[in-house]
N, C-alpha and C positions, 0 to 999 in steps of 0.2 A: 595419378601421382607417382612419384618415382624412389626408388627405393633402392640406391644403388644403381645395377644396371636394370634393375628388374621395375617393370610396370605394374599396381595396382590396379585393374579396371573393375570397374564398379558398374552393373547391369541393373535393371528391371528383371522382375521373377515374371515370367512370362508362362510359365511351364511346368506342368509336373515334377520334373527331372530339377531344376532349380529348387523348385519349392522343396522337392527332399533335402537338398543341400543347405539351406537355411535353414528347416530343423533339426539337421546334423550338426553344424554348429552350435546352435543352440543348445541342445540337448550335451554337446561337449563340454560347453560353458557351462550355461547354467544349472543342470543339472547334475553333469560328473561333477565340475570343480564345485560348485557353489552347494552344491548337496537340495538345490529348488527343489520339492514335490511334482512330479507330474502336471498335477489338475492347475496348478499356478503358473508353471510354466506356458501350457497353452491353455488360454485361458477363455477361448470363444472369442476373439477379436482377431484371429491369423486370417480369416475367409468372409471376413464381414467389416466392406468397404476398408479393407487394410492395403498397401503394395508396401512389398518385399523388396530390399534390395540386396545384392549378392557380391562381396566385394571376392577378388581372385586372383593369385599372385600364380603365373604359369599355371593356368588355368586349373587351378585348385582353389577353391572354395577356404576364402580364412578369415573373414569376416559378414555379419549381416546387420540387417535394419530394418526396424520395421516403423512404417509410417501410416496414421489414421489421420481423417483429415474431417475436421468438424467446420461448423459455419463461419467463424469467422479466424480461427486460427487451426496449424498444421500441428502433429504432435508425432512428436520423434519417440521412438519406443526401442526396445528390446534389443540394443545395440551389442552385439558379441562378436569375438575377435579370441580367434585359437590361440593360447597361450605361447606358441613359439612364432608368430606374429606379432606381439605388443609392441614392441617397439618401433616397429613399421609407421606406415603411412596410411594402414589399412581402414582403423577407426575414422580418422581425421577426413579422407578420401570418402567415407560411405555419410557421415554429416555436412560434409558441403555435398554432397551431389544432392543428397534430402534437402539442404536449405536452398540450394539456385533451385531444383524442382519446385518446393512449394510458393518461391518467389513467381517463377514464373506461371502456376497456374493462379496468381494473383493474392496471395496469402500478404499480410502483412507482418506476421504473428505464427511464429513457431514458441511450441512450448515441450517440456520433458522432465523425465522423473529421473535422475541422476542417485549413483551412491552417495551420502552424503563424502567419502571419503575422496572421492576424485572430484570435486567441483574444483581445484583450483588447474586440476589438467584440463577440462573442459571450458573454463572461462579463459585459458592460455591457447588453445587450439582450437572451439569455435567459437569462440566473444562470446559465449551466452551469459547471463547474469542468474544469480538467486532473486527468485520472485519475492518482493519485501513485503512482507507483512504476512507470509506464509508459512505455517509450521512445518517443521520436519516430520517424517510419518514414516513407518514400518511396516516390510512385507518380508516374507520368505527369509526372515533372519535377518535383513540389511536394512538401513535406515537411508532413509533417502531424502531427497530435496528438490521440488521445485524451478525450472530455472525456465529463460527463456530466453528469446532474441528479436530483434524488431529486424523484419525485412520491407528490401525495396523492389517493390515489383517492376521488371525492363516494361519497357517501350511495348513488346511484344506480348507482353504478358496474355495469355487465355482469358477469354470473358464470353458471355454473349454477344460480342462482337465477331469473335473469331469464326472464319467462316466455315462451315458445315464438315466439308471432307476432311478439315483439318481436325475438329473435334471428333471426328470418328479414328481420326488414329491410334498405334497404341501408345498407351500412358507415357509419357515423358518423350517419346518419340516425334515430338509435333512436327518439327522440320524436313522431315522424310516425305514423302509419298509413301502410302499404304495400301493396302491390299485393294481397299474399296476406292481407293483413287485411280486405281486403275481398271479398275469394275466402271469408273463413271466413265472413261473413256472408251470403253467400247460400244462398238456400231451398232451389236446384235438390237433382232427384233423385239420388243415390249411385248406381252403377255395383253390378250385384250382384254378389255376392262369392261 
């Protein structure tokens, strides 16, 4: 996304060095400004089937994302953006790249726990709706809300169809060749069996 003259890119946390970076922000966010606790903010779901995303305006680290992904729908989580970024492209850029992601690893179904006070930014920037029939509910001093979005999975989408080398790639990176794609292509000798 573009911001001026300046590019937003938005990554896979692939790394240690990343992963610091997304709970620096966090811990910016949520914790400086918002006054969150610790133990709330990370809460044992950062390292347990979660991927991170790192958004980065001149490679600076100014927004994240985090995504769990359950059986039949994807869930957008712990969305933070440095206060002298808001106005940017930064949020909007780290929610679509989570939603074409969980469309194409075949999700129909994104869902997320929003402030209740920005639902009408979030239903103007990614269409998501208030889930009806769902109470409001409170955490860490803020009230939030339920919301969600219907995806459409491409053509391409991941499945058990997709074939072998391609599902060993890394996360989000299917269209590449990867490390072990070209581990298959070499000549050397097999270990005897």
């Amino acid at each position: 996304m573009r911001r001026g003259s300046k590019q937003v890119e938005v990554s896979v946390v692939r790394g240690l060095d990343d992963l610091m970076q997304v709970w620096t922000v966090r811990s910016l966010v949520f914790m400086d400004e918002q006054n969150c606790p610790y133990a709330e903010e990370f809460d044992g779901n950062d390292l347990a089937g979660a991927t991170h995303l790192l958004a980065r305006l001149d490679g600076e680290p100014v927004g994240v994302l985090r995504m769990r992904w359950f059986a039949d729908f994807a869930k957008i989580e712990r969305i933070a953006v440095r206060v002298n970024q808001r106005s940017g492209d930064a949020a909007a850029a780290l929610v679509e790249t989570a939603l074409s992601m969980a469309a194409r690893k075949g999700y129909r179904k994104a869902l997320g726990h929003i402030q209740a006070r920005l639902i009408k930014y979030w239903e103007r920037r990614a269409g998501v709706a208030q889930r009806p029939g769902r109470p409001r509910f409170r955490f860490s001093d803020y009230d939030y809300v339920e919301v969600e979005r219907e995806l459409e999975p491409p053509a391409d989408a991941i499945g058990a169809h997709t074939p072998a080398l391609v599902l060993l790639r890394p996360e989000g990176d299917w269209d590449r060749p990867g490390i072990l794609d070209r581990s298959a292509q070499r000549r050397g000798a097999a270990p005897a069996q």
